[in-house]
N, C-alpha and C positions, 0 to 999 in steps of 0.2 A: 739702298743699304745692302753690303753686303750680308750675305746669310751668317757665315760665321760674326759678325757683328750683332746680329740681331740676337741668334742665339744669346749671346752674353747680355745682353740687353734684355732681353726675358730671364733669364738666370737674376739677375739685377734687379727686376723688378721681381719676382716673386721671393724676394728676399733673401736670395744664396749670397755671403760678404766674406767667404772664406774659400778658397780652392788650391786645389798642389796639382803638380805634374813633372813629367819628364817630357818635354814638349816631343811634338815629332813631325817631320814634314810632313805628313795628311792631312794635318789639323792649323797651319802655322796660320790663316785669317783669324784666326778663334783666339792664337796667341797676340796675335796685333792687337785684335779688339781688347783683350784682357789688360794690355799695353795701356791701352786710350782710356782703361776704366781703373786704373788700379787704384783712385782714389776713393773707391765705390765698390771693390770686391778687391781682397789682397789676395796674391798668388804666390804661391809658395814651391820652388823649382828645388824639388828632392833627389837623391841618389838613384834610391830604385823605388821601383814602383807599388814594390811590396809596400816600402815608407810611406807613401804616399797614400794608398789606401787606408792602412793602419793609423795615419795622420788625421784623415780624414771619418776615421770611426771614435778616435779618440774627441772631435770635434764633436760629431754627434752623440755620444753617451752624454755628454754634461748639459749639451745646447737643445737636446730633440728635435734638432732643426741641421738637416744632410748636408756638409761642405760635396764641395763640386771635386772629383776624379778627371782629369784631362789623359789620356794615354793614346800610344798608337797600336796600332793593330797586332798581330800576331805574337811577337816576343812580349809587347808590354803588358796588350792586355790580360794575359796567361800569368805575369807574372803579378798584377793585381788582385788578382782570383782571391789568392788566400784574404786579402780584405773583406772582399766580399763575401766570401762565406764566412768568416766571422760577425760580420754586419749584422749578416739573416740568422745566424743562429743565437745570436743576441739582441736582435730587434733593433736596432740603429740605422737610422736611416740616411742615406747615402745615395750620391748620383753618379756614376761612374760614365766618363764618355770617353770612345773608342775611334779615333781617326783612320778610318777606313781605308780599303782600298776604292780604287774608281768602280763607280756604279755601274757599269756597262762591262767592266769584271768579272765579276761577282758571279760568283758557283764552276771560274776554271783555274780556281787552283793559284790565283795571283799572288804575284810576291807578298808574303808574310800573311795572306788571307787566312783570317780564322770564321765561320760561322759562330755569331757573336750567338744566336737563339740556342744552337743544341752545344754549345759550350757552356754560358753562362743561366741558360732558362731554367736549371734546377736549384740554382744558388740566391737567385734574386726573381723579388716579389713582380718583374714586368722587362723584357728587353724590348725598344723602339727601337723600329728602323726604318727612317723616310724614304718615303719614295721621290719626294722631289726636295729641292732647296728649300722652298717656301716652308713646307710641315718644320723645321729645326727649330725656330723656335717656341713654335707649339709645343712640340715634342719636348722640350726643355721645361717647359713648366708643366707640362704634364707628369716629367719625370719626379719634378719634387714634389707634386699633388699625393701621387701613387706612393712616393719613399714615406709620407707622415703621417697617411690615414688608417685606418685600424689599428691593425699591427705594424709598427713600423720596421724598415728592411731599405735592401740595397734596389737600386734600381739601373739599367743600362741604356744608353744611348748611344746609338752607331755615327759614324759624320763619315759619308763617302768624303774620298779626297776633292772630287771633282764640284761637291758641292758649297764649299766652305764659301768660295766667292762669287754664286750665283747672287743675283741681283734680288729681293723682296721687298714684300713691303716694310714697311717702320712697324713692329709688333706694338698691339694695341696694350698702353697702361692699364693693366689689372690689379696690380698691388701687391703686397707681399700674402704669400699661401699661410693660410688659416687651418691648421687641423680640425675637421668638424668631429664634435665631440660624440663617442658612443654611448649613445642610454642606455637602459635599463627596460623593457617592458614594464607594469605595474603586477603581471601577475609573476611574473621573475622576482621580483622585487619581495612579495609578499611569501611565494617560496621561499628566500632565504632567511626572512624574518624570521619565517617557521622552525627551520630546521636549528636556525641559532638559540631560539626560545626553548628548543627542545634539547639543545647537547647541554652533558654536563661537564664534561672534558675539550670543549673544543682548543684545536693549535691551528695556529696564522700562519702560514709559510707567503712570505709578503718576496714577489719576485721584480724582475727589469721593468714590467712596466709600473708597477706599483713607487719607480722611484724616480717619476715625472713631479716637478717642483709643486704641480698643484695639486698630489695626492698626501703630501706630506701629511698636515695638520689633520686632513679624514684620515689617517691610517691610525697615529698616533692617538685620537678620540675617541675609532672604532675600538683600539686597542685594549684602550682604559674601559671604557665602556661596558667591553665583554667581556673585560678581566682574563683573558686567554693570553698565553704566552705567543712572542713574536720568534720565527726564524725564517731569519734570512738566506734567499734564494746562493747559488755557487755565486761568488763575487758580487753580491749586493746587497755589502754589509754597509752603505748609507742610507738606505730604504727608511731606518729610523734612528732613533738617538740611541746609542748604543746603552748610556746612561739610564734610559728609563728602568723602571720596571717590568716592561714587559717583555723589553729584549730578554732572548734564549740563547744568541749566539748563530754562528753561520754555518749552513749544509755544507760541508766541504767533503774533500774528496776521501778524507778517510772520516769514517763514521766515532762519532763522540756517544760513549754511554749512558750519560743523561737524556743526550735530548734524544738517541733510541727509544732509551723506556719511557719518555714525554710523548713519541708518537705512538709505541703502541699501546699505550694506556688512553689515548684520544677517541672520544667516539664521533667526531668530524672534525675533517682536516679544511679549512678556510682557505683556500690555494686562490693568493688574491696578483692578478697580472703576471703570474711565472707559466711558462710552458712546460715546466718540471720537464724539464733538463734531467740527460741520466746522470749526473755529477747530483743533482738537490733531489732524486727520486728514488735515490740509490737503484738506477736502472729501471726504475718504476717498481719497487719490490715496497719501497715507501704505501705507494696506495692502495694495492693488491688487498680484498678484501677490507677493506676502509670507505669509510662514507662518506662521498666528496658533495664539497661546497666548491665550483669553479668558477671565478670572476674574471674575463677577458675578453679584449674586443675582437677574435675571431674565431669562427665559429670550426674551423678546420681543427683546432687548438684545442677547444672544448671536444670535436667528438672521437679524438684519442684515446679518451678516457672514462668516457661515461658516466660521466657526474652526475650523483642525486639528484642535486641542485645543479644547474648552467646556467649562468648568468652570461649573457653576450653584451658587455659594457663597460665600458674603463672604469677602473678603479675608483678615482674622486668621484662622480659624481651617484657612483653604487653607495661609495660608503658614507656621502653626505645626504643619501635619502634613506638610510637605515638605523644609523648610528640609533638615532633618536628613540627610535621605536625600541631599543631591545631592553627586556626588564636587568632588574640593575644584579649585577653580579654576586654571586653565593660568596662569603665567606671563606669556606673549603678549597673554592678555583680559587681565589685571590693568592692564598697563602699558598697554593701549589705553584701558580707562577710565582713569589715573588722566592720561591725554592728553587725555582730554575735559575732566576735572573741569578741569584748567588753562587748557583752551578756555574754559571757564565761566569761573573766575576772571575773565582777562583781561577777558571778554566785557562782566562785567558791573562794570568798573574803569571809571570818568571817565576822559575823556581821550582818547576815540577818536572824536568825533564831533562837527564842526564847530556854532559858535553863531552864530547870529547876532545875537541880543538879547542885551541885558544879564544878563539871567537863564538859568543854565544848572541846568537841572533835573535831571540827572546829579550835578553837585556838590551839589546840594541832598537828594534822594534820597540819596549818602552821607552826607552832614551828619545828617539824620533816623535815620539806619541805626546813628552813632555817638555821639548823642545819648539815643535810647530806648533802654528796658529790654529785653532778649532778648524778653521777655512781651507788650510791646505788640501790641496791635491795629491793622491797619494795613485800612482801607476803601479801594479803590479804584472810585470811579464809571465807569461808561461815557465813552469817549469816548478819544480817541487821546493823549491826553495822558498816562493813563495808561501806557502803553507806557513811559513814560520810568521811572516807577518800578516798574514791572513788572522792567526791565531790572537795573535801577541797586540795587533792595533785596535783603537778603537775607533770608530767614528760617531758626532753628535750632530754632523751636520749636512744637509743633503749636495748633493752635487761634486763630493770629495773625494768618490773613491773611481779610477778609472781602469782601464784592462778590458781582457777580454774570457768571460765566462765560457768561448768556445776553449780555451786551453791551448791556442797557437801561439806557439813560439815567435819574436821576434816585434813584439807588439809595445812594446816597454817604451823605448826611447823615441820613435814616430808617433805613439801611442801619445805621450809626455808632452809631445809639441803640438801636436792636437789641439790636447787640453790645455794646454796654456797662451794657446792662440781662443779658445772657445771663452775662458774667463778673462784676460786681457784686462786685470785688475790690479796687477801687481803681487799679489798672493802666489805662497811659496807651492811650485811641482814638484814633485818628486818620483823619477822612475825605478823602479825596483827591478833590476834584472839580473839572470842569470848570466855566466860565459856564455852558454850557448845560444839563447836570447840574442844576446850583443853581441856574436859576431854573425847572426843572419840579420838583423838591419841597427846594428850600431854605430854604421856610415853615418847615419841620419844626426848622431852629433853634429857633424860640421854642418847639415843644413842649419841647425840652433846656433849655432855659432853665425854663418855670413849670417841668418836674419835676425839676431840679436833675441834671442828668445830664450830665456837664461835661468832654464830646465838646471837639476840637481839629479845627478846617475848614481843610484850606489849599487854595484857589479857587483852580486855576491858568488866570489869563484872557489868552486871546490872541484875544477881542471874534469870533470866528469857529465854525464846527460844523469843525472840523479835519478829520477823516477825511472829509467829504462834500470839503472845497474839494480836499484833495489828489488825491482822483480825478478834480473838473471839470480839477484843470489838469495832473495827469496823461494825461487822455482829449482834451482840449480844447483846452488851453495857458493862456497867461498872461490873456486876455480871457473866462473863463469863470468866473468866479467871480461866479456868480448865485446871487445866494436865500442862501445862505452868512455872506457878512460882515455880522455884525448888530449889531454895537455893543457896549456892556456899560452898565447903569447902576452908580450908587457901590453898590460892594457894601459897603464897609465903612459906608458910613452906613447902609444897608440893614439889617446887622449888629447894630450898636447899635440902632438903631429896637425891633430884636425882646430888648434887652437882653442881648445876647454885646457880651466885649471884641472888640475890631475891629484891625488895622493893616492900613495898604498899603505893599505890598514893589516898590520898583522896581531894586533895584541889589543883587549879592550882599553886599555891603557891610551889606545893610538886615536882610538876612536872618535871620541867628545873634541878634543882640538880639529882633526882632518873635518868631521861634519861640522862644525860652527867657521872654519873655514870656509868651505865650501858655500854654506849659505851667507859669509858676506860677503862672499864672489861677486862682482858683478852679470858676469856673463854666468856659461850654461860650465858646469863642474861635474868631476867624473870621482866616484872614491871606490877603490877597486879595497875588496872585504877579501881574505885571502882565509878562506873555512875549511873544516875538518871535512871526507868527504864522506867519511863516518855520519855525519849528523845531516843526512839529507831531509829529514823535516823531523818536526816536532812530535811525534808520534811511536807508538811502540809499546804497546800496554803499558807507560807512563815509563818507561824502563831507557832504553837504548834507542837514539833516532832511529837505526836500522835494524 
């Protein structure tokens, strides 16, 4: 068998059913074999490669289980990269493979040669590079072993050219890869009992990994249980039902008054599978003399921070041997969370936050909110526009909300097909992007379009990079808005070009008809939102977006 065959064939059996690429001639046995298998792992042939990547993290946020990366060396895999470090800084696990140059090469400089280790070994959890044909697909399944265990992340694998069609054996059936689960010691265990028996303010900051499908029901238990209020980590507002009572509302990137004074009023903070991110730590100022509870499976993660309590163990099966144990909740916390939860509510109700365009994307945000299925999938790109329905949506169900907490741009509409490849149920996607978003991989429409994957875009354009101009005239004033305001071309002719339906929305009036279009589309739709560029997010001491 050829090596590039077996490769796949390892890939295949340890359970990878999803992969994208821009194919390239270093790798093309790998495409053959992808060819012979497509009934048994779909491949997904993208514009660039950013797409691809972004494709392929959007599969794993929803899945915890890494779609496959194919790329060739120098220009492509560089321009994967930003996947990649989104992967790792959001814990999605991801395999990325790199068609090399010839092994006999290697270290003079060969056409398009990159050094895959000191390129990509700061951004991802392990780079492979075989030494002969035979290790591929080893190396393949070791790749997805290393992407799912502990903390999950991206992973890299090299394929010299010269190897793809060496001769090996038939790689031995092992079966699909099993994450083994991280415990808890018992005297870890008993520490946190303690400290929880002892606070009388405690706050849940429930993060990425806490929103694995089988920590759901212990979170929501633990929740109730402890009677402490829940916030959710930057972007992982499905962690819990938004609905309950214990929700607080989401750490976002401009800080909310309640739930400040909810954390400094807490005398332990329950930091259950987040890496507190400086977006949810507000730069780590959040636990700065604070008494930490820290629950996650690695231990690089825990000692950032020096938690009271360390707990080195995933989530579910932490808070399915504790829950039990804790006495039952005061009164006094009950009624303070369910004071928040109504903070939330209000918080995130229309109607508190002046517009100045015609388009008010808070109304709109609820409109989508009671429009779609509990179920839907909801993409949010980079970019501050976002914030609005960050704010404004709610989720009650796990596995719904996708993006990327690193905050890169471009991630929306690859990001969309991801996830709609990853649930493959029929349930409505929806990518939320900015202009600027969309036009660094909004090519990635027409890949939805040839593969019939029929994604719903709504382009919210206010022709500017939002968060950059609001800090020039925040820092600067009104005369400072350089480099910033760029224009927009017709996105909806854009749209069609790439064969997606298309509308433009300029009046809330336009709205309700163009979105219930759009979602009886059959195929992938684009509704381009034409906003004030005054109202770059929902925020302002409740006053002016800006």
């Amino acid at each position: 068998m050829e090596a590039g065959a077996a490769l796949v064939e390892a890939l295949v059996d340890a359970g990878v059913d999803t992969a994208f690429t821009v194919p390239g001639e270093s790798f093309l046995p790998v495409v053959e074999a992808l060819r012979h298998q497509r009934n048994r792992i779909r491949l997904v042939s993208v514009r660039h490669e950013a797409g691809g990547a972004f494709a392929a993290h959007g599969y794993g946020v929803l899945t915890g289980r890494p779609a496959a990366v194919f790329v060739s060396r120098g220009p492509g895999a560089t321009n994967a990269s930003i996947g990649l470090h989104a992967a790792q800084q959001d814990s999605v696990p991801l395999v990325l493979f790199i068609g090399q140059i010839r092994s006999y090469a290697r270290g003079r400089e060969a056409f398009q040669e990159i050094d895959a280790t000191a390129a990509f070994g700061s951004m991802t959890k392990a780079v492979l590079e075989p030494s002969s044909p035979a290790d591929l697909p080893a190396l393949a399944r070791r790749a997805v072993e290393i992407a799912v265990e502990g903390r999950p992340g991206p992973v890299v694998v090299t394929m010299p050219r010269d190897f793809g069609d060496g001769e090996v054996p038939v790689p031995a059936e092992l079966g699909p890869v099993v994450r083994p689960a991280v415990v808890a010691d018992a005297a870890s265990l008993d520490a946190l009992v303690a400290a929880l028996g002892e606070a009388k303010r405690p706050v849940i900051v429930a993060g990425e990994l806490a929103r694995r499908p089988e920590a759901r029901e212990p979170l929501a238990a633990f929740a109730a249980a402890l009677g402490a209020p829940v916030l959710a980590a930057y972007r992982c507002q499905d962690v819990i039902d938004n609905e309950l009572p214990a929700y607080a509302g989401h750490l976002e990137i401009n800080p909310v008054p309640y739930q400040a004074e909810a954390v400094a009023a807490s005398d332990l903070l329950v930091v259950l599978g987040s890496r507190l991110d400086g977006i949810t730590s507000r730069e780590e100022a959040m636990v700065k003399g604070k008494r930490l509870a820290h629950v996650h499976p690695d231990a690089v993660v825990l000692a950032r921070f020096g938690a009271a309590v360390p707990v080195q163990a995933d989530v579910a099966p932490t808070l399915e041997a504790i829950t039990a144990r804790l006495p039952a909740a005061p009164a006094d916390r009950l009624a303070w969370r369910d004071g928040l939860h109504a903070h939330y509510l209000a918080f995130s109700t229309p109607g508190n936050v002046n517009i100045h365009g015609e388009m008010d994307l808070s109304k709109i945000a609820a409109a989508i909110r009671e429009t779609l299925p509990d179920d839907a999938v909801l993409v949010t790109d980079g970019g501050s526009f976002a914030r609005w329905f960050h704010r404004y949506l709610r989720f009650t169900r796990p596995q719904t909300q996708g993006g990327s907490p690193s905050g890169a741009m471009g991630c929306g509409v690859p990001g969309a097909i991801g996830a709609a490849l990853a649930t493959n149920d029929g349930r409505p996607v929806v990518a939320f992007v900015g202009d600027g978003g969309f036009m660094m991989n909004g090519q990635e429409l027409s890949t939805a379009v040839r593969e019939g994957v029929p994604i719903k875009v709504v382009l919210c354009d206010n022709e500017v990079h939002g968060s950059i101009l609001k800090g020039q005239l925040d820092r600067y004033g009104d005369e400072s808005s350089f480099a910033t305001r760029m224009g927009s071309p017709d996105f909806e002719l854009i749209a069609r070009g790439y064969g997606a339906a298309a509308w433009t929305v300029r009046s809330m009036d336009e709205w309700r008809p163009a979105f219930a279009a759009a979602l009886a589309h059959e195929g992938p739709a684009l509704i381009r939102l034409m906003f004030d560029a005054r109202d770059i997010a929902p925020y302002g001491n409740e006053k002016d977006a800006v």
